[in-house]
Each structure stands twice: as structure tokens, then as C-alpha cells.
C-alpha positions in Angstrom: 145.3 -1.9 23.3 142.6 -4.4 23.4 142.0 -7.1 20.2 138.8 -7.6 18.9 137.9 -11.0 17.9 135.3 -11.4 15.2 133.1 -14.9 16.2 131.3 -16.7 13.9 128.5 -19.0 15.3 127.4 -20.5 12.5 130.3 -22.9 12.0 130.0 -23.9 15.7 126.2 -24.3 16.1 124.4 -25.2 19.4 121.8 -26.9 18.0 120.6 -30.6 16.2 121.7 -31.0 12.2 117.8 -31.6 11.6 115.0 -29.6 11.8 112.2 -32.3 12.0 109.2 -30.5 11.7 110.6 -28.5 8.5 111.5 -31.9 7.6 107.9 -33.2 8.2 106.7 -30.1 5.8 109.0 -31.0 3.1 107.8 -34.8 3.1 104.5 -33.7 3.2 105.2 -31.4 0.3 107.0 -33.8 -1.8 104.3 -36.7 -1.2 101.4 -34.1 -2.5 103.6 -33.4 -5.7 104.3 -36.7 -6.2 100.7 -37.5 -6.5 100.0 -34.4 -8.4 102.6 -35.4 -11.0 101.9 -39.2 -11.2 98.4 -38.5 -11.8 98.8 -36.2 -14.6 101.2 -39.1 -15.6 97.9 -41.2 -15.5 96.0 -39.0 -17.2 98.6 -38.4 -20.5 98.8 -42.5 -20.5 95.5 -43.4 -20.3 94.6 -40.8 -23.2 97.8 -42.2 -25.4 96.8 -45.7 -24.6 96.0 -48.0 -27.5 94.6 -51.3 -27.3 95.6 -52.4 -30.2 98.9 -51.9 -29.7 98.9 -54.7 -27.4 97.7 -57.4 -29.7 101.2 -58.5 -29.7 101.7 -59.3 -26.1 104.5 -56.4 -26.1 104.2 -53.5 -23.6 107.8 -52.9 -23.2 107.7 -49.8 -24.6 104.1 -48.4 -22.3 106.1 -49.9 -19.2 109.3 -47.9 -19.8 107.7 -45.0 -20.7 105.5 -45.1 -17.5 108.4 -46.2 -15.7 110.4 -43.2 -17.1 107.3 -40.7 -16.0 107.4 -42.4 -12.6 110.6 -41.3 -11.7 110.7 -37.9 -13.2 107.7 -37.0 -11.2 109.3 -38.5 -8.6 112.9 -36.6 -8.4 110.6 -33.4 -9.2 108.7 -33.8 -6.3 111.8 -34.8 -4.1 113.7 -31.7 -5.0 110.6 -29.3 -4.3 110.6 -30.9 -0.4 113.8 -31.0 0.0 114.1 -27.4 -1.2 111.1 -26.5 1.3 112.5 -28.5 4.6 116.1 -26.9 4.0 114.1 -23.4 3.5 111.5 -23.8 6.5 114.7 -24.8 8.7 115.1 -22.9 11.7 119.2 -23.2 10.9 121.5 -24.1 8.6 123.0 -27.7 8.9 126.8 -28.3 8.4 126.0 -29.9 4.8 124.2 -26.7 3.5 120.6 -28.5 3.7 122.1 -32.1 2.4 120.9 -33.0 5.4 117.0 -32.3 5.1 117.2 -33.1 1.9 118.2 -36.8 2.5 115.8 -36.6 5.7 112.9 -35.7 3.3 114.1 -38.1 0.6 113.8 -41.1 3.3 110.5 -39.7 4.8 108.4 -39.1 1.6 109.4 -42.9 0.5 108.0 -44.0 4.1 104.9 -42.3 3.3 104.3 -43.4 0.2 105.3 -46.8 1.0 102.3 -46.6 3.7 99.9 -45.1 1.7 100.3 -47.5 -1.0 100.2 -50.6 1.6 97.0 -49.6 2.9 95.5 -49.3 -0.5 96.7 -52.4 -2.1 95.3 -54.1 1.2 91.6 -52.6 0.8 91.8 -53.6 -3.2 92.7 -57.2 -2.4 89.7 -57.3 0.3 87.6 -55.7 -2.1 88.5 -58.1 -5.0 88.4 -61.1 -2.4 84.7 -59.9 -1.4 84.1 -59.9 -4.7 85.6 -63.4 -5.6 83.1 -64.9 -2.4 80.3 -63.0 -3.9 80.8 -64.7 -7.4 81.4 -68.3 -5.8 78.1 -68.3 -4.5 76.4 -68.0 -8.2 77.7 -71.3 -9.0 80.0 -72.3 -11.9 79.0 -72.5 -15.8 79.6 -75.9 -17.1 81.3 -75.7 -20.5 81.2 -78.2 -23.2 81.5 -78.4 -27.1 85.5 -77.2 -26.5 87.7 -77.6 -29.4 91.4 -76.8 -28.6 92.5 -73.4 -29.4 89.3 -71.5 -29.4 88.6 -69.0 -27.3 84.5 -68.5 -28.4 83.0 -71.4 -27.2 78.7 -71.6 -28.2 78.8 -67.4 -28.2 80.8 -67.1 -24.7 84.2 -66.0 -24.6 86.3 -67.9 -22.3 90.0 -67.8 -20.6 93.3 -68.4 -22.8 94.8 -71.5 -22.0 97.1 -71.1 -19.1 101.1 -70.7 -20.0 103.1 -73.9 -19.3 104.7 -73.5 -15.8 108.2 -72.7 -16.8 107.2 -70.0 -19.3 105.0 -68.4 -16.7 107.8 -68.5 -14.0 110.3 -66.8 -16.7 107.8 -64.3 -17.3 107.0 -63.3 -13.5 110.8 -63.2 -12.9 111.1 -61.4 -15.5 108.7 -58.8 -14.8 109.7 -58.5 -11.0 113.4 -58.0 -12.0 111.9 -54.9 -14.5 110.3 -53.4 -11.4 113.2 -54.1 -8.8 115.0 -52.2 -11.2 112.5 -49.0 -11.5 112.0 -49.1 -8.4 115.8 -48.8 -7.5 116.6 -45.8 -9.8 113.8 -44.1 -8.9 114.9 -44.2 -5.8 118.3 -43.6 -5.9 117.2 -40.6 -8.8 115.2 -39.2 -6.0 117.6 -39.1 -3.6 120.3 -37.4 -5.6 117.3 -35.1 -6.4 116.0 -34.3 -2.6 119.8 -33.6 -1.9 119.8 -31.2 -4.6 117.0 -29.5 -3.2 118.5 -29.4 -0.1 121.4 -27.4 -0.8 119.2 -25.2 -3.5 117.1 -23.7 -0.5 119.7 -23.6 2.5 122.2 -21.2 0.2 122.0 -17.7 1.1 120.0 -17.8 4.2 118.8 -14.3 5.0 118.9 -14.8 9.1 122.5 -16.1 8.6 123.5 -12.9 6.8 121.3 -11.0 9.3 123.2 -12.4 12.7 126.4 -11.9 10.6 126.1 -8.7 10.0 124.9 -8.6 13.5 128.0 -9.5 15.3 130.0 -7.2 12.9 128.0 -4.0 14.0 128.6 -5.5 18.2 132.4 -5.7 17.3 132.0 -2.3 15.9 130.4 -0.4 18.5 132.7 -2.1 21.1 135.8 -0.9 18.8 134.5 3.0 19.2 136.6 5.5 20.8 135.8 6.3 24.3 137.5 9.4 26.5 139.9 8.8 28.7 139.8 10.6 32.4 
């Protein structure tokens, strides 16, 4: 009497964790709805914005709402690639798609870090340009000032500058708000790819399909045969 053992190759796979090119796709796909999402972020601020709210010199409340947007849009966009890489994957990873999700997660950041470098770097060349261009027209002389005003014979002019240690305070301040943002929405779009990961590597058809597979070889090896 022969045994018939039943072999399962998922859980001993001859293949990489990673599929980078579904991984790729998925970073690609989360960059796009990023962008999507942020700028109908853009539009729904810039259509609730109201100057005179700012009279004050308090924009706590526009920055932590924006801030709030940014990483909803973020973690949405996240889960939808990570979802798509751990779908498009040739196989299943060990961690159910954890894998491509944090893969994506890591990616999509790269990109958008890149893309956002090379923008800031052509505004600052345009605004320097720009600066040279204005240098070249010469100055206005000024006189007739009288402290405090900021209408001087019909021409509005520059606040005063902020003492030194109350402008320090304020840019620390400000870059401690954004360090901040920028680490939950990081860390909120990692838990989020992951998410995604394991949402679209569950219940892979070709896993249940080379299953069931190996169960009908087992079977038809297990049929009766006559005996001379």
C-alpha cells in the first residue's frame, strides 16, 4: 500500500518575497492618487480660505486642517498601491502582501520626495531670476517715515522686521509643526500601505487554483488500477 502525500508549495516558495515591478505599479499608483487627492485638498482650501481670518496672525487652525487633509490623502493613496502591488504580484509573499505594501509605502515617499525636490529647485531659480531682474530697476528711496506706519506718501511698504529672538522662536517653532506632520503622515501611511497589502494578497485565485491543482494530481494518482 503506497501513502499519498499532499505538498503544499505555497508555504515553501522558490521565489523572491517581492515582486518589483508590481511594486513599481503600486508606487506609481499611489503617487497619482496622492496628487489627485491633495489637489482636490487645494481646491476645498483655497475656496474656504478667508483672508480676513488671518488679520490676527493665527493660522493654526488652516495649518492643522491642511495638515489633517495631507495625511488622509496620503494613507488613501498608500492603501490603494499597496492593495494594487500585493494584487499585481505574481505570488504571494510569506507576510500576505505586508511585504509590497511596505515596499510601496517606501517607494511612493521616494518619488514624491524627488518630484517635490525638483520643483522647489526650479521655483527658487525662477524667484532668484526674478529677484536679479528687479535689482536691475534700481531701489526707491523712502523718506517722510514715521515709526509704525506702514503707508508711507501713498506706497505701502514692509512691516518692520521681528526682533531676532522672536523670529528664531517662530521658525523653530514652525519647523517643529512640520517635522511633526511630516512624521505621522508618514508613519499613517505606512500602517496604511501595509493594510493594503494584506487587503489585496488574501484570497488569491491562482493560489486556490494550483491548490486545488495538486489535490486533483493526488487524486488521479490514488485511482484504482488492475492488477495482472
Amino acid at each position: 500500500m503506497t501513502d499519498a502525500y499532499i505538498s503544499d508549495p505555497i508555504r515553501h516558495p522558490l521565489h523572491t518575497l517581492i515582486s518589483w515591478p508590481a511594486v513599481i505599479a503600486g508606487a506609481i499608483v499611489a503617487v497619482a492618487v496622492g496628487a489627485m487627492l491633495n489637489l482636490l485638498g487645494v481646491a476645498l482650501g483655497a475656496s474656504a480660505f478667508n483672508p480676513y481670518d488671518f488679520d490676527g496672525g493665527d493660522s493654526s487652525g488652516f495649518t492643522a486642517a491642511a495638515g489633517m487633509w495631507m495625511a488622509f490623502a496620503n494613507a488613501i493613496a498608500l492603501f490603494v498601491g499597496g492593495a494594487v502591488a500585493s494584487r499585481a504580484a505574481k505570488y504571494a509573499d510569506h507576510h500576505k502582501g505586508a511585504l509590497h505594501g511596505l515596499a510601496v509605502w517606501a517607494l511612493a515617499f521616494l518619488l514624491a520626495i524627488t518630484i517635490a525636490s525638483a520643483a522647489g529647485a526650479g521655483g527658487a531659480a525662477a524667484l532668484v531670476g526674478g529677484d536679479a531682474r528687479d535689482g536691475e530697476i534700481g531701489d526707491t528711496v523712502v523718506t517722510d517715515v514715521t515709526p509704525g506706519s506702514r503707508v508711507i506718501e501713498g506706497e505701502l511698504v514692509a512691516p518692520a522686521p521681528l526682533p531676532a529672538p522672536v523670529a528664531a522662536e517662530e521658525v523653530a517653532d514652525t519647523t517643529a509643526m512640520l517635522a511633526l506632520w511630516g512624521f505621522l503622515t508618514m508613519l499613517i501611511g505606512a500602517i496604511a500601505a501595509i493594510f493594503g497589502g494584506l487587503y489585496g494578497g488574501r484570497n488569491h485565485r491562482w493560489i486556490d487554483r494550483a491548490v486545488d491543482g495538486r489535490h486533483d494530481d493526488v487524486r488521479r494518482d490514488e485511482s484504482p488500477r488492475s492488477v495482472l
